[in-house]
C-alpha positions as CSV (number, residue, x, y, z in Angstrom):
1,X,-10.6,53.1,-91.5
2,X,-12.3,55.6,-89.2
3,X,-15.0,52.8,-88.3
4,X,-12.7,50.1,-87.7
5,X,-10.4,51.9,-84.7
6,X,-13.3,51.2,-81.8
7,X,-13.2,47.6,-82.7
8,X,-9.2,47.3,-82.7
9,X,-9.5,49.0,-79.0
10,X,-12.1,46.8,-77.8
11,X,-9.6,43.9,-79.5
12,X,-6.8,45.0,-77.7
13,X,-8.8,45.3,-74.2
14,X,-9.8,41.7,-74.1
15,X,-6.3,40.7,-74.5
16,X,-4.8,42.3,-71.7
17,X,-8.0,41.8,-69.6
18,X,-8.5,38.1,-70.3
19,X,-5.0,37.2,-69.1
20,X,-4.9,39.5,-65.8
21,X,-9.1,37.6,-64.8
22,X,-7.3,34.1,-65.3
23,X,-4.3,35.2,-63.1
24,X,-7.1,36.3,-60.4
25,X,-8.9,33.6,-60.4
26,X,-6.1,30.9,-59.7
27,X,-4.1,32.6,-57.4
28,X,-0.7,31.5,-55.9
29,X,1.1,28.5,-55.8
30,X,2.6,26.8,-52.0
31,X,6.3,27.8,-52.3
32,X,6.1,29.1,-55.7
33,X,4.7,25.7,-57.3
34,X,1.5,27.3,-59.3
35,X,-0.8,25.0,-57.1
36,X,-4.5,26.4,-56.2
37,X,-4.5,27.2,-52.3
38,X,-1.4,28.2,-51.6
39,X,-0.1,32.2,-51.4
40,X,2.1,34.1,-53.8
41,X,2.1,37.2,-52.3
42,X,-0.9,38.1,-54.6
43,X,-2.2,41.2,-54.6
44,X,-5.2,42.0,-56.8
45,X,-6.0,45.3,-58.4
46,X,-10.0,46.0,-59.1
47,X,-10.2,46.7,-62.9
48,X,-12.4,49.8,-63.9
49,X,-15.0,49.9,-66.6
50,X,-14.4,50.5,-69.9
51,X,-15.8,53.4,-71.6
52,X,-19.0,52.2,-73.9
53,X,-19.0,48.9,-71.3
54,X,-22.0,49.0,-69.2
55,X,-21.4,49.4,-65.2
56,X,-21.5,45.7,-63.6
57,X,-24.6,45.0,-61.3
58,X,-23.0,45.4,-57.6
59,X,-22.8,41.7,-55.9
60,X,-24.7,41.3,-52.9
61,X,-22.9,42.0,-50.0
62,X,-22.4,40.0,-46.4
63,X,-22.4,41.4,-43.4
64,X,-19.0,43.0,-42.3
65,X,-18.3,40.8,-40.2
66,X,-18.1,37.8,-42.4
67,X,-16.5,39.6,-44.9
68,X,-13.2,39.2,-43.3
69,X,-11.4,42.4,-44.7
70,X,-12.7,42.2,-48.0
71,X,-15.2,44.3,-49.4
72,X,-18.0,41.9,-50.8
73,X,-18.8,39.2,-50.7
74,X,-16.6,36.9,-53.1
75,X,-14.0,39.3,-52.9
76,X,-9.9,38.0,-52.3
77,X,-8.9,39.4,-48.8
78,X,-5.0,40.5,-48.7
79,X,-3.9,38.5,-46.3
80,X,-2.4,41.4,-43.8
81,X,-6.1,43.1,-44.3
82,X,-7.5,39.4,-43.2
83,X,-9.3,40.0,-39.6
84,X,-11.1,36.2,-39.3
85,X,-10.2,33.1,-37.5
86,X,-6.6,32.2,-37.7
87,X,-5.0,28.8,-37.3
88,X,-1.2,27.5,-38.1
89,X,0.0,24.5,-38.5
90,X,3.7,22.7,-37.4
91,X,4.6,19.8,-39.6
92,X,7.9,17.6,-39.3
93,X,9.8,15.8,-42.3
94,X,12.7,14.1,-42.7
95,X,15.0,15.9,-45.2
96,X,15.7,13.9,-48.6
97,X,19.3,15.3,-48.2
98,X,20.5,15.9,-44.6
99,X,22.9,18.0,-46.2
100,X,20.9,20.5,-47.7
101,X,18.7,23.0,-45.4
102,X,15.1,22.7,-44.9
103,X,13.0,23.6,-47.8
104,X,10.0,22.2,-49.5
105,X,11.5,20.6,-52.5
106,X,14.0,18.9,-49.9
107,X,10.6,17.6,-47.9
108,X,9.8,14.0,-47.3
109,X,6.7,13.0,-46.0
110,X,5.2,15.5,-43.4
111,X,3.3,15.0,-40.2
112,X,1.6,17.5,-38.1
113,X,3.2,18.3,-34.4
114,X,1.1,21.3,-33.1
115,X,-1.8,22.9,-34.3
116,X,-2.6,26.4,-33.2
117,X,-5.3,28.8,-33.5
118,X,-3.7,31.5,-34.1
119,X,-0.7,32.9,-36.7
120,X,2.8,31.6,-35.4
121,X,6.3,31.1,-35.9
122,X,7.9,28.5,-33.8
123,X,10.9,31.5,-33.1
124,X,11.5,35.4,-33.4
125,X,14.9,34.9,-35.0
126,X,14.3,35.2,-39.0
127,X,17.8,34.0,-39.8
128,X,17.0,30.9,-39.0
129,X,14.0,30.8,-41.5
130,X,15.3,28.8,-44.8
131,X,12.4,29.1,-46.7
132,X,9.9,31.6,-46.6
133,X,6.9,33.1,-48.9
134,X,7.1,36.1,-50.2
135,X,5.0,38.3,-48.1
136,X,5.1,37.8,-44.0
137,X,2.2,38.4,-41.4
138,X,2.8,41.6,-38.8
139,X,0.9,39.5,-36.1
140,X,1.9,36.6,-35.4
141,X,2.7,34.8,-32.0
142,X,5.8,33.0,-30.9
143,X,4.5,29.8,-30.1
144,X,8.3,27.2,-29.5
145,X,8.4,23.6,-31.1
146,X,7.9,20.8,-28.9
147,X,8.0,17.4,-29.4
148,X,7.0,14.2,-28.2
149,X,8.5,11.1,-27.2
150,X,8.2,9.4,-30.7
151,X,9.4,12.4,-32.6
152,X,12.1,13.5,-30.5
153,X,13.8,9.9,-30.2
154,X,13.3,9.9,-34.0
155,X,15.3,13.7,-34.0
156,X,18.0,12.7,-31.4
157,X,18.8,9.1,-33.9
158,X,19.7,11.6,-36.6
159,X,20.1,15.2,-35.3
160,X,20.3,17.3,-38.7
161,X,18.3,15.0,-40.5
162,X,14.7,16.9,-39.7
163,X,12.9,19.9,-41.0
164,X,9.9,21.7,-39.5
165,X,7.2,23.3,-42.5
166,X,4.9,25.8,-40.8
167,X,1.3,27.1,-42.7
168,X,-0.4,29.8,-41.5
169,X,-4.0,29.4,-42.7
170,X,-7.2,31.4,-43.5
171,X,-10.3,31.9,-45.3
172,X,-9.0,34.3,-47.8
173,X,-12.6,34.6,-49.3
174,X,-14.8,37.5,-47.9
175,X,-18.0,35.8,-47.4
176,X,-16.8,32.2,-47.5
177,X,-17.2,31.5,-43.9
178,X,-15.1,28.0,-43.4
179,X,-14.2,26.3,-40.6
180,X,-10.2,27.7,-40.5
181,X,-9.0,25.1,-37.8
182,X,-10.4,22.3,-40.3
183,X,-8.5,23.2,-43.0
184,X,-5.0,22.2,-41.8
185,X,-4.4,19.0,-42.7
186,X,-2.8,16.1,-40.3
187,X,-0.3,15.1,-43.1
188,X,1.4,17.0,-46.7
189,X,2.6,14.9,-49.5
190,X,4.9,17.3,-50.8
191,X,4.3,15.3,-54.3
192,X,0.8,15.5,-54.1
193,X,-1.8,19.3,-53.6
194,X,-0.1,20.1,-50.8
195,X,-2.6,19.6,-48.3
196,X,-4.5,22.7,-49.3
197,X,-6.9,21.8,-51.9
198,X,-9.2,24.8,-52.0
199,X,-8.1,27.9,-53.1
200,X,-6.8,31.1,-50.7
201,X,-6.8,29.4,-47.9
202,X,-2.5,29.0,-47.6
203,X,-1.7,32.9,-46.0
204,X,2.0,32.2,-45.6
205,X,4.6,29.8,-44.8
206,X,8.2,29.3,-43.5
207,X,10.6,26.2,-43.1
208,X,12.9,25.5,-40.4
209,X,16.0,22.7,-39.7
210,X,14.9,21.5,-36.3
211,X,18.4,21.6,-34.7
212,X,18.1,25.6,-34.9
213,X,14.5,25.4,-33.1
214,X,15.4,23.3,-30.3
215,X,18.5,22.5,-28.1
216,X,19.5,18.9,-29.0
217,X,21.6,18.3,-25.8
218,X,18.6,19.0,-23.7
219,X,16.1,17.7,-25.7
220,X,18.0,14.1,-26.4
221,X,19.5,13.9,-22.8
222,X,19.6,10.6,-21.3
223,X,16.7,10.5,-18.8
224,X,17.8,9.4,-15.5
225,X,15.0,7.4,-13.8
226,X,16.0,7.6,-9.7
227,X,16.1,4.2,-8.3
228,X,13.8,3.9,-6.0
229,X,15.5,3.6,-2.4
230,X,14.2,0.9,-0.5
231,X,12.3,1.9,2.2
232,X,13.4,1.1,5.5
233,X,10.9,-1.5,7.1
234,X,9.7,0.2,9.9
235,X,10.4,-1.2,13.5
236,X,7.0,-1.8,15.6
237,X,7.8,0.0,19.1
238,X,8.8,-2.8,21.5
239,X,5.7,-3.6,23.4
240,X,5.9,-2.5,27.3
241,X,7.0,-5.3,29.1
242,X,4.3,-5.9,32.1
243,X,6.3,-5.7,35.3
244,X,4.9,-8.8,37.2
245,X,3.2,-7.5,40.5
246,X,5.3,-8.5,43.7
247,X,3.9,-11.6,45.4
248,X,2.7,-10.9,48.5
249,X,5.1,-12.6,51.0
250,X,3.3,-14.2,54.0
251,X,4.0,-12.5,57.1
252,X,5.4,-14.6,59.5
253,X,3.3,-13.1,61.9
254,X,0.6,-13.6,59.7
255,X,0.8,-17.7,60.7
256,X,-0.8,-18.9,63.4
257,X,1.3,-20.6,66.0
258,X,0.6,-23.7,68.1
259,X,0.4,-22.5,71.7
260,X,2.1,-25.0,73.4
261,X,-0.3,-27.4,75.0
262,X,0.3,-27.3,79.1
263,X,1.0,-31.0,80.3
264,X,-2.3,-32.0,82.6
265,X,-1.3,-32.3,86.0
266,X,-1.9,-36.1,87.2
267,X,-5.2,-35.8,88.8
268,X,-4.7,-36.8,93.0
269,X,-5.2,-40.4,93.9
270,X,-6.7,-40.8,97.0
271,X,-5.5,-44.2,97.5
272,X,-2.1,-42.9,97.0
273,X,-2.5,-39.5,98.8
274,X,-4.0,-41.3,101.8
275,X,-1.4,-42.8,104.4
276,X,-2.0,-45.3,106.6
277,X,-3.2,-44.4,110.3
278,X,-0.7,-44.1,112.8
279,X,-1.8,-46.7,115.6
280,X,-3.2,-45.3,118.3
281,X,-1.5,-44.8,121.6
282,X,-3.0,-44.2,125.0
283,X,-1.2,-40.8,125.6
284,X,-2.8,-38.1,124.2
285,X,-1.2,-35.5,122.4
286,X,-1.3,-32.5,121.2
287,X,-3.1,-31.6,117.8
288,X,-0.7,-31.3,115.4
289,X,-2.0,-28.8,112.9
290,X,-1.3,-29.7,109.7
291,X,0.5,-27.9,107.2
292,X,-0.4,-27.6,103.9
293,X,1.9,-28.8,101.0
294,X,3.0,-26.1,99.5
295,X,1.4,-26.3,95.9
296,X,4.2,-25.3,92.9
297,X,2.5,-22.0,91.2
298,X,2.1,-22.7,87.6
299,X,3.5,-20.0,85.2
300,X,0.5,-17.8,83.7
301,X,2.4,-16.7,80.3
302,X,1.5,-18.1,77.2
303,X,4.5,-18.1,75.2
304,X,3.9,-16.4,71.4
305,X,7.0,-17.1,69.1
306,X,6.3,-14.1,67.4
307,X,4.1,-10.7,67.8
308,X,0.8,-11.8,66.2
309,X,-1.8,-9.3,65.2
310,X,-4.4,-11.9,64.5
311,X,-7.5,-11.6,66.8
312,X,-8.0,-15.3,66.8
313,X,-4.4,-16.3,67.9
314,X,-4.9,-14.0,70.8
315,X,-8.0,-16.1,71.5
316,X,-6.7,-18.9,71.1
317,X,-3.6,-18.4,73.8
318,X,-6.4,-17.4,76.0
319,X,-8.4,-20.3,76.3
320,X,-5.1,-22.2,77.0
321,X,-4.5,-20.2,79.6
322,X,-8.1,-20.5,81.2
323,X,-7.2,-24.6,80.7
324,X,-4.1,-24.2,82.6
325,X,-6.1,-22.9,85.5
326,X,-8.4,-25.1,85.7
327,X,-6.0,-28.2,86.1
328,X,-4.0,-26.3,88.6
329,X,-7.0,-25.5,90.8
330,X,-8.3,-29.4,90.4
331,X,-4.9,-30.4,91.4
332,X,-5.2,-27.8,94.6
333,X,-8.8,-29.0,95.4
334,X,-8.0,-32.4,95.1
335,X,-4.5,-32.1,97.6
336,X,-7.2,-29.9,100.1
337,X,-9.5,-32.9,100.2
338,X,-7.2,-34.9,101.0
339,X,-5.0,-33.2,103.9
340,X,-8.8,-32.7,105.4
341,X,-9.7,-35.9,105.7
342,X,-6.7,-37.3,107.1
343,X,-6.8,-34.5,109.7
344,X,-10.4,-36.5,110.2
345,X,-9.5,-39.6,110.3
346,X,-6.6,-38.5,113.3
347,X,-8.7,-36.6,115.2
348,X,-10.9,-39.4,115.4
């Protein structure tokens, strides 16, 4: 009896061991489901050796900054002990029942809207969490919802018809060293894994109705596009007019003006000057002396109708004068010549 008891204890030690390895090794399920990669709030609890058991070989061990939080390589990091890359991802569904809140069993189809490399909720206010896993992170970021065109027309058609999922993801393997940013997927089939096929890699994870993220008046506002006033066509300055320069009036004294021509005196006739001889009579008389005709002086002004300035018109009015002179002294010669010789022809 005596040398059966060890072997009942070692029996009854691989039952309750066996059980707790397999619970280690598949972890938690996303929202409760069972499913590999997803977290449960795990939290595992090293086993200790059993007496008579030989001590385990220690497993290598990574450098501690790969290690993440854990202890070894290998080892399950607790998720608030986790101090490697971060990354969270925002994915929208439509509900299957608009009239039941957000949750994962109430998910269609999901899409990813933001991905962010850090831990974040897309608000501070908890009560507006209706879903939730069952441990939280004490870091993480606010980081608001925001949508885009497509999505938000698709929101504003049917205002409580949408749900926002939100994963926070890690590599909860010390050692493991995966790219965290790669590990969120673009789309979740809530039918399907989950979107997170390998194992402790799903830290946490919240659901949302998106008419309690975001205000639906502003987001689903008509936009108002401004008509574009037309723009005045602008008016070319009026060109300066050129003022025409004043034509230079001719100066009335600027025109040369006929001096009038004098009349030519009729040159003497001797024939006609000369009169006959008196006949001759025997009684001498007396020598009459013979008086001169007196000769009409000629008027020495040359008329100008008006004051000229010219040099040449003042020449000119001078050589008509100088031609007036000489007619009246040919007329005066001429008259002399011929009182002298009839004085001649008497005193002969």
């Amino acid at each position: 009896m005596n040398r059966r008891l060890p072997l009942v204890i070692l029996s009854v030690a691989a039952l309750v061991v066996l059980p707790s390895t397999a619970a280690t090794a598949t972890g938690g399920g996303h929202h409760g489901s069972g499913k590999p990669g997803y977290s449960t709030g795990y939290k595992p609890t090293p086993g200790k050796p059993k007496p008579g058991k030989p001590t385990p070989a220690p497993q290598p061990t990574a450098a501690p900054g790969a290690l993440c939080g854990g202890k070894r390589t290998g080892d399950v990091i607790p998720w608030n002990a986790y101090t490697c890359d971060q990354a969270t991802g925002y994915f929208l569904y439509k509900k299957l029942d608009v009239n039941k809140a957000a949750a994962y069993r109430n998910s269609g189809p999901q899409h990813r809207v933001a991905l962010h490399t850090v831990w974040a909720w897309p608000t501070a206010d908890t009560s507006v969490r209706t879903e939730a896993s069952r441990s939280l992170p004490r870091n993480a970021q606010i980081i608001p919802l925001e949508l885009d065109a497509t999505d938000a027309a698709a929101v504003c058609a049917e205002r409580d018809a949408y749900g926002l999922q939100v994963d926070l993801v890690g590599d909860g393997e010390a050692g493991r060293g995966l790219d965290v940013p790669s590990l969120v997927p673009t789309v979740i089939t809530p039918s399907g894994d989950g979107g997170f096929p390998v194992p402790n890699t799903l830290a946490f994870y919240g659901h949302y109705d998106v008419m309690d993220l975001v205000d639906l008046d502003v987001l689903c506002a008509p936009v108002v596009v401004p008509t574009p006033s037309a723009s005045p066509t602008p008016t070319p300055p009026p060109s300066p007019t050129p003022t025409p320069s004043p034509t230079p009036t001719a100066d009335v004294d600027d025109e040369p003006t006929a001096a009038p021509t004098p009349t030519p005196a009729p040159s003497p006739s001797e024939t006609s000057e000369v009169l006959p001889a008196p006949a001759e009579t025997p009684t001498p008389s007396a020598s009459a002396t013979a008086t001169p005709t007196p000769t009409p002086t000629p008027t020495e002004r040359a008329e100008v109708l008006a004051a000229v300035e010219d040099d040449t018109l003042a020449a000119t009015g001078t050589q008509a004068a100088l031609g007036l002179l000489a007619a009246i002294g040919a007329i005066a010669g001429g008259t002399a010549l011929v009182l002298a010789r009839r004085r001649h022809r008497m005193e002969s």
